[in-house]
BAFIMI-369890 format. One record per residue (C-alpha): x, y, z; residue in three letters. Coordinates in nm, 2 decimals. Layout:
xx | yy | zz | fivo
X | Y | Z | ALA
...
***
This chain:
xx | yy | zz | fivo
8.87 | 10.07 | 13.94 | UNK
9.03 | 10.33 | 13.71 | UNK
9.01 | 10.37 | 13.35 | UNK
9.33 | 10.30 | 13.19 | UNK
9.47 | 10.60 | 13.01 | UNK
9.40 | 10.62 | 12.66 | UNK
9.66 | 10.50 | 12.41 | UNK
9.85 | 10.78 | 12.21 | UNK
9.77 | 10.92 | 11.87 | UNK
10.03 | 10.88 | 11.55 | UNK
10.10 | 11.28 | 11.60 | UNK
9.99 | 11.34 | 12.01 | UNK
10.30 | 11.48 | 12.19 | UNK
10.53 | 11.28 | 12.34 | UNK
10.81 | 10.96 | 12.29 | UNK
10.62 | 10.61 | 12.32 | UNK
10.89 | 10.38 | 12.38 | UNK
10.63 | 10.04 | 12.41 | UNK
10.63 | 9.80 | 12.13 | UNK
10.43 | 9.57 | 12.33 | UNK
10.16 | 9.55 | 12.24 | UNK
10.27 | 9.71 | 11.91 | UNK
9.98 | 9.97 | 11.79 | UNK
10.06 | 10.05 | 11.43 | UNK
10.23 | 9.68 | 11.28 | UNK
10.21 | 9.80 | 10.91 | UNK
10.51 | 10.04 | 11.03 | UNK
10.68 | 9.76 | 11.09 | UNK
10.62 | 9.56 | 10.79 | UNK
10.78 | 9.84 | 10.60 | UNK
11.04 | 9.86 | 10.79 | UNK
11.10 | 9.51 | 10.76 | UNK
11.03 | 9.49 | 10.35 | UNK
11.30 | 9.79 | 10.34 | UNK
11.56 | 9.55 | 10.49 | UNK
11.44 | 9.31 | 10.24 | UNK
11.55 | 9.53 | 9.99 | UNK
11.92 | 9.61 | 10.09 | UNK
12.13 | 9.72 | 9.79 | UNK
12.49 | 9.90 | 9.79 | UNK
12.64 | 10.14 | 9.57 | UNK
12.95 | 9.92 | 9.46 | UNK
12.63 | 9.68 | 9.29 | UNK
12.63 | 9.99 | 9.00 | UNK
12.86 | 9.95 | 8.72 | UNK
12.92 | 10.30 | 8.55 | UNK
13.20 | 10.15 | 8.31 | UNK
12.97 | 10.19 | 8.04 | UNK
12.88 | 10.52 | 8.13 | UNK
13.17 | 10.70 | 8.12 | UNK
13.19 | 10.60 | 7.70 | UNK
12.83 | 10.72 | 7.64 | UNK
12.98 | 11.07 | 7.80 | UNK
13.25 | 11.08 | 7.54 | UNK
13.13 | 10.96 | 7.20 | UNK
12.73 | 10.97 | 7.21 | UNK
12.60 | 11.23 | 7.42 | UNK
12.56 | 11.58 | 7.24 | UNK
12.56 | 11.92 | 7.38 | UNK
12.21 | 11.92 | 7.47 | UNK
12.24 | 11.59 | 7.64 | UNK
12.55 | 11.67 | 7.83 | UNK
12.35 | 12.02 | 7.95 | UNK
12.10 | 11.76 | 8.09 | UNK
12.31 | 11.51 | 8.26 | UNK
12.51 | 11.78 | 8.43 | UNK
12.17 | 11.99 | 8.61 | UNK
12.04 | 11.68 | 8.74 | UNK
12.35 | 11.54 | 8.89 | UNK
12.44 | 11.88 | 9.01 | UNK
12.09 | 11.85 | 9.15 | UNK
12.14 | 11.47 | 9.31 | UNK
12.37 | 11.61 | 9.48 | UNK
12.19 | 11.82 | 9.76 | UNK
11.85 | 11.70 | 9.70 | UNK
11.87 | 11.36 | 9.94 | UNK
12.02 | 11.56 | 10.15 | UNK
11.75 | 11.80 | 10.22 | UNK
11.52 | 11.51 | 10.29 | UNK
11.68 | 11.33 | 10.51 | UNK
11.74 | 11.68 | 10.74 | UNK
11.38 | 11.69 | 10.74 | UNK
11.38 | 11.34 | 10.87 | UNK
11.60 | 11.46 | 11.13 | UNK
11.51 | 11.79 | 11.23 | UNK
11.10 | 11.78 | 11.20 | UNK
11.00 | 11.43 | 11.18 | UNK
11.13 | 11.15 | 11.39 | UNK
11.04 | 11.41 | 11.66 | UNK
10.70 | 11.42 | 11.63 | UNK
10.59 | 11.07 | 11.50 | UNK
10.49 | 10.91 | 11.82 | UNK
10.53 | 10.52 | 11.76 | UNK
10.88 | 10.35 | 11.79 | UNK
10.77 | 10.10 | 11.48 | UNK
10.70 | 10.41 | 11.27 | UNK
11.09 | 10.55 | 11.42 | UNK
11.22 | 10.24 | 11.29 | UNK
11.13 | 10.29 | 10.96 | UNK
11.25 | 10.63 | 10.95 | UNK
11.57 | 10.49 | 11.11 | UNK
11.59 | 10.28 | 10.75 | UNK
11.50 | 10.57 | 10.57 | UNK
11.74 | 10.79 | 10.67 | UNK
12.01 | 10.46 | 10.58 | UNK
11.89 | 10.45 | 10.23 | UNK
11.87 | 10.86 | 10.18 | UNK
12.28 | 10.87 | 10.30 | UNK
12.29 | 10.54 | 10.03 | UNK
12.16 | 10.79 | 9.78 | UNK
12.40 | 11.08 | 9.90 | UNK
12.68 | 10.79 | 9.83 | UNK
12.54 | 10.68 | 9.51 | UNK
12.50 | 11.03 | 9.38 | UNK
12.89 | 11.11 | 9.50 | UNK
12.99 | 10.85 | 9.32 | UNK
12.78 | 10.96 | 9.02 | UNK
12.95 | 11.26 | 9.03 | UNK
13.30 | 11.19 | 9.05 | UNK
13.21 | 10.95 | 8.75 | UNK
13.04 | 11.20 | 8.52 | UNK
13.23 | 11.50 | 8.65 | UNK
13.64 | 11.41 | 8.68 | UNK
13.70 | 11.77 | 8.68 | UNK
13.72 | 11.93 | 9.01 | UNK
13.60 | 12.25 | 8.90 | UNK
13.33 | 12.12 | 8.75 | UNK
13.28 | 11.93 | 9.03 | UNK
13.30 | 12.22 | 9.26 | UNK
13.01 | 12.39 | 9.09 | UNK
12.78 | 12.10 | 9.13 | UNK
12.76 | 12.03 | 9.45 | UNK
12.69 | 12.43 | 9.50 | UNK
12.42 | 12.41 | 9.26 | UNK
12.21 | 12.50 | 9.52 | UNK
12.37 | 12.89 | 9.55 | UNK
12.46 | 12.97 | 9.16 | UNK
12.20 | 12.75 | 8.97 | UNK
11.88 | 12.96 | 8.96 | UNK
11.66 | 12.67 | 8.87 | UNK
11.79 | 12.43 | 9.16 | UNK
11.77 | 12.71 | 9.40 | UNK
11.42 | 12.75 | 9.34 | UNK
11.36 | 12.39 | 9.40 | UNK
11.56 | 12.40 | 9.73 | UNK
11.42 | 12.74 | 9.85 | UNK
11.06 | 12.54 | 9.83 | UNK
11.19 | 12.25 | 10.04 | UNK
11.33 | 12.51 | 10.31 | UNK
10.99 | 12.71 | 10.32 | UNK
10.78 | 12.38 | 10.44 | UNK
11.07 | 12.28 | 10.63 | UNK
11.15 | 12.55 | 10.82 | UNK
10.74 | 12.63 | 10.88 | UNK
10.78 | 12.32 | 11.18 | UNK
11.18 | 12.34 | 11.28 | UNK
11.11 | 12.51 | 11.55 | UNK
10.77 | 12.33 | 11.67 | UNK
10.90 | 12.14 | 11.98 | UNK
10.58 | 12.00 | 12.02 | UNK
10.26 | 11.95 | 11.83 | UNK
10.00 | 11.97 | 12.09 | UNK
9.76 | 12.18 | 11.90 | UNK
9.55 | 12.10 | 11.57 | UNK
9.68 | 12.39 | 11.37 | UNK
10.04 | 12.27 | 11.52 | UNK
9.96 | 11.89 | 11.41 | UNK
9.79 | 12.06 | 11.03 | UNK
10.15 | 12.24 | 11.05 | UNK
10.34 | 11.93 | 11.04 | UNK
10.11 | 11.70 | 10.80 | UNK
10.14 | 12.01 | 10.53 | UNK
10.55 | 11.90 | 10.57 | UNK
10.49 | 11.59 | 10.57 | UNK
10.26 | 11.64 | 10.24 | UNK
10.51 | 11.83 | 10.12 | UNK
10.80 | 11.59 | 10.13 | UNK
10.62 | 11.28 | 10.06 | UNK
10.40 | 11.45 | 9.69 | UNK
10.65 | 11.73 | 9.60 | UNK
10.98 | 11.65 | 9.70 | UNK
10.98 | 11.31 | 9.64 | UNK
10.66 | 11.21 | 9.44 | UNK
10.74 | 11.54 | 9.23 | UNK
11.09 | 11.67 | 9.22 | UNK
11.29 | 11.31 | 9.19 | UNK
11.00 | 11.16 | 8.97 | UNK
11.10 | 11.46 | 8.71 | UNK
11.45 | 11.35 | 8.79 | UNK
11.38 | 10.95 | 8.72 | UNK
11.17 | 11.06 | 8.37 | UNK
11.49 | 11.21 | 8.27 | UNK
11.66 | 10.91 | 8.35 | UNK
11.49 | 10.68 | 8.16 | UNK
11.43 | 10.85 | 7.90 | UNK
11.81 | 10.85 | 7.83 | UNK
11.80 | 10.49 | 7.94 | UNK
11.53 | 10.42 | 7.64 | UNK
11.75 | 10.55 | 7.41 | UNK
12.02 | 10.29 | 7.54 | UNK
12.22 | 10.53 | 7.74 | UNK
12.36 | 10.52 | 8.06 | UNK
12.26 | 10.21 | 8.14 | UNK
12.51 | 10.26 | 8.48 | UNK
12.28 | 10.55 | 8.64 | UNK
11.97 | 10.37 | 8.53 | UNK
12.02 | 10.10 | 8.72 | UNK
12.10 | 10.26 | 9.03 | UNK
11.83 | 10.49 | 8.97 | UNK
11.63 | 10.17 | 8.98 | UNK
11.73 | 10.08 | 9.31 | UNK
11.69 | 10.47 | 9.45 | UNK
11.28 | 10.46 | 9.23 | UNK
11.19 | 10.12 | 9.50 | UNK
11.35 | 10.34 | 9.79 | UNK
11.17 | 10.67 | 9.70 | UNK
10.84 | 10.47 | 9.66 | UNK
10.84 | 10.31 | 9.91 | UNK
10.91 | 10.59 | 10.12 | UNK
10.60 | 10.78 | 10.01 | UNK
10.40 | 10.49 | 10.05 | UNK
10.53 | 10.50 | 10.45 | UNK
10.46 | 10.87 | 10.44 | UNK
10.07 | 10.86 | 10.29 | UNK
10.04 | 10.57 | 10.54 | UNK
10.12 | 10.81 | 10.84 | UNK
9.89 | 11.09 | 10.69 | UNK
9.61 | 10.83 | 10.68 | UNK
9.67 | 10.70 | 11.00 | UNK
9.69 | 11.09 | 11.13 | UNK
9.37 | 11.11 | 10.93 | UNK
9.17 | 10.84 | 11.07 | UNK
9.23 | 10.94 | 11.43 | UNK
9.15 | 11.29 | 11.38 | UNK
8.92 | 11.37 | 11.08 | UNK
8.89 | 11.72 | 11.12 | UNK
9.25 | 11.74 | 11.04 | UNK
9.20 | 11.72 | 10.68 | UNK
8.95 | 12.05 | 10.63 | UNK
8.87 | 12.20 | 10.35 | UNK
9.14 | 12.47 | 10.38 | UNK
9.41 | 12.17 | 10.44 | UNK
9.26 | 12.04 | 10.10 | UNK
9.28 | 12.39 | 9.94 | UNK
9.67 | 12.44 | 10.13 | UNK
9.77 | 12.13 | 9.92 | UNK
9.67 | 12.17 | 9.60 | UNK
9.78 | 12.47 | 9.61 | UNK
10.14 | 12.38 | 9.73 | UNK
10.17 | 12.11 | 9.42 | UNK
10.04 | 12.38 | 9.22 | UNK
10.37 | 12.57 | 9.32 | UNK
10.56 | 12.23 | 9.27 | UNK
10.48 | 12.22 | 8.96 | UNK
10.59 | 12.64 | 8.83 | UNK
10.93 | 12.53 | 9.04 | UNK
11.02 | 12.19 | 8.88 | UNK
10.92 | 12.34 | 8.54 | UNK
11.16 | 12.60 | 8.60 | UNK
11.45 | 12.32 | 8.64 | UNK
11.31 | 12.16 | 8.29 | UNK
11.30 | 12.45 | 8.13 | UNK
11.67 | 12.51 | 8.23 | UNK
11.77 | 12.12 | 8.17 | UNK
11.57 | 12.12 | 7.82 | UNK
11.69 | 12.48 | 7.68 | UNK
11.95 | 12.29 | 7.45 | UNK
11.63 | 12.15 | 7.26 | UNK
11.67 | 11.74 | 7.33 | UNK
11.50 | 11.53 | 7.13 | UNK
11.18 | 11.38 | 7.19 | UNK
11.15 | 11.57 | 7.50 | UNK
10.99 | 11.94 | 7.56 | UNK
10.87 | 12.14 | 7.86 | UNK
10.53 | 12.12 | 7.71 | UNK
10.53 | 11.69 | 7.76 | UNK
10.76 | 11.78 | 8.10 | UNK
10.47 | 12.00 | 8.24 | UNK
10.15 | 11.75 | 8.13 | UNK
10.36 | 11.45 | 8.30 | UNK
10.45 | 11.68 | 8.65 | UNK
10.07 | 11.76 | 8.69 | UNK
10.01 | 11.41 | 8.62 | UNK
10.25 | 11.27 | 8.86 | UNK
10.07 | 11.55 | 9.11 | UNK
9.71 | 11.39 | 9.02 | UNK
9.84 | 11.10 | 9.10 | UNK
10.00 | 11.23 | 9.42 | UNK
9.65 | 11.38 | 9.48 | UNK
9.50 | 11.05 | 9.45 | UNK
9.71 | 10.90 | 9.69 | UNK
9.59 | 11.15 | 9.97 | UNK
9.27 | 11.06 | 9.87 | UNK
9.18 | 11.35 | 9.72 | UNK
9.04 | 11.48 | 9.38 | UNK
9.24 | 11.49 | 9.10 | UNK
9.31 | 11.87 | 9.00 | UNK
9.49 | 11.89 | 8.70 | UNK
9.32 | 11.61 | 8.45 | UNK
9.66 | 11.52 | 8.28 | UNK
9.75 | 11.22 | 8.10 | UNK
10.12 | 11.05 | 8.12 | UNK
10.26 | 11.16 | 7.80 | UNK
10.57 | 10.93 | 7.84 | UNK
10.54 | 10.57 | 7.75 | UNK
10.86 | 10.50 | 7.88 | UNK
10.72 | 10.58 | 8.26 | UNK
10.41 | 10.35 | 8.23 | UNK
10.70 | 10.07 | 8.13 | UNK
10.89 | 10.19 | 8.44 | UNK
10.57 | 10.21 | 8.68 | UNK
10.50 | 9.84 | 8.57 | UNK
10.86 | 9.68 | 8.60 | UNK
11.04 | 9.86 | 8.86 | UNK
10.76 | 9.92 | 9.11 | UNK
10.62 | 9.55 | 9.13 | UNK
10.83 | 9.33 | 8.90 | UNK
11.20 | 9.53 | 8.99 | UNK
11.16 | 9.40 | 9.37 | UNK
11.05 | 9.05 | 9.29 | UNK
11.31 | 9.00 | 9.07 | UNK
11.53 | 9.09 | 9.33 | UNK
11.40 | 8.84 | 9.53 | UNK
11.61 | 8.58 | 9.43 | UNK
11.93 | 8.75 | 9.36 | UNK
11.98 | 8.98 | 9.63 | UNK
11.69 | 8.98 | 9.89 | UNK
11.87 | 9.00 | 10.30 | UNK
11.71 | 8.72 | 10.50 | UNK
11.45 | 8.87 | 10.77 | UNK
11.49 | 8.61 | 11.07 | UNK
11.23 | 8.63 | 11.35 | UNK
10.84 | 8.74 | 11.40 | UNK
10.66 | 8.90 | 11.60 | UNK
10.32 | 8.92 | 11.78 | UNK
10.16 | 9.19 | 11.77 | UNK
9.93 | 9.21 | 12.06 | UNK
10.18 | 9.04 | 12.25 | UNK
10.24 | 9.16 | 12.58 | UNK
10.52 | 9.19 | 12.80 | UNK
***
């Protein structure tokens, strides 16, 4: 009698279409908690917003609001092309497709969210105009979307990724996306955010920005959960050089999104400085470090108090409390070593 053939790795080539009997189920239960957590952009309430604009927002703040908007407004975008282009392709288990399927929902619910931010905080169309090509004429924002291209663009044209330097190719994307782009670049983005918020401003943007902090979570979480899988199957993966390729990549993370605060901070706001900005980005990449289950490189603190609140209420307590209020029924189950 023959041997059956051997299932498929996470990253082997190829386009399993079998969810029976389903190989990697805790795909699945994220995609399923991610319908669970269904929210829409009409939910936001900017009223307020638009009078914090006008009568309590100085200079300095205004500077601020206007560089990260202008940066909402390609920076979802560039993630979920990477979704696209590089990797649906290559993740080889439909349950794990699926919950890139959800992903790339909630990243075009951000690109909604942050249009509508923008015609809020921007009625001008000039102004407008110049945000949403932030990426060409704002040095600081280019920087940060000429990192994303370099990883990106290192696997667009890897059809397949039959080879280990192929597969170390696309887990150093993967990396990438999952500790600089979104555990990096949009945590910088949410500190700004609440710090504003713990001042008792904007209360509008804070609370969408809640809803977009469960999505981006959650999405790395799926995203470590892949790397570890990757990991498990094929240990060698994760050398030594892979270990020195990363931290040198958040390394370079870090010099780009301190760029952007240097830029969004030069109007001096108060009770925020690059110096706190950089000690909180090489935290956030510690703890991004951590995550990959590997050492800690930079030894920094979280110097904002306001970011422990937010870690403890919107990461655990924000989705409970949602629960009630606005959680979308999840009929049905399903076996997991069922067959056919």
């Amino acid at each position: 009698m023959s041997a059956q053939p051997a299932a498929p790795r996470l990253l082997d080539p190829g386009f399993d279409l079998t969810l029976r009997p389903m190989r990697y189920p805790q795909f699945y239960e994220m995609y399923r908690d991610a319908i669970r957590n269904t929210w829409t952009v009409e939910e936001v309430d900017f009223s307020l917003d638009v009078n914090d604009l006008k009568h309590k927002l100085g200079p300095a703040e205004r500077h601020l609001i206007e560089r990260l908007v202008a940066f909402f407004a390609t920076g979802d975008s560039i993630v979920a092309n990477n979704l696209v282009l590089n990797l649906y392709q290559h993740i080889n288990a439909p349950e794990a497709r699926m919950y890139l399927s959800r992903q790339l929902y909630e990243e075009a619910l951000h690109v909604q969210f942050y249009l509508t931010l923008l015609d809020t905080y921007l009625p001008d169309p000039v102004a407008r105009a110049k945000a949403f090509a932030a990426v060409e004429n704002i040095p600081s924002i280019r920087a940060k979307a000429e990192f994303c291209f370099k990883w990106m663009d290192s696997v667009q044209d890897l059809k397949r990724i039959g080879t280990r330097e192929q597969r170390r190719q696309f887990l150093l994307n993967l990396i990438c996306f999952a500790c600089c782009i979104e555990g990096l670049f949009f945590f910088a983005a949410f500190a700004y955010v609440y710090y504003l918020r713990s001042r008792g401003l904007l209360h509008g943007l804070a609370s969408g920005t809640n809803w977009v902090f469960r999505d981006e979570s959650c999405h790395m979480a799926f995203a470590f959960e892949v790397i570890r899988t990757a990991r498990t199957e094929e240990p060698g993966l994760f050398d030594e050089d892979l270990q020195r390729q990363v931290v040198r990549m958040l390394e370079e993370a870090v010099e780009c999104e301190m760029q952007f605060a240097e830029d969004v901070l030069s109007g001096g706001v108060a009770g925020l400085s690059p110096r706190d900005m950089r000690q909180y980005l090489q935290y956030c990449a510690d703890q991004r470090l951590a995550q990959l289950g590997l050492p800690r490189h930079f030894g920094a603190s979280n110097p904002f108090a306001f970011m422990d609140l937010q870690d403890v209420q919107e990461v655990t307590n924000f989705f409970e409390r949602r629960v009630s209020a606005y959680q979308v029924g999840v009929e049905g189950e399903v076996a997991f070593d069922a067959a056919f």
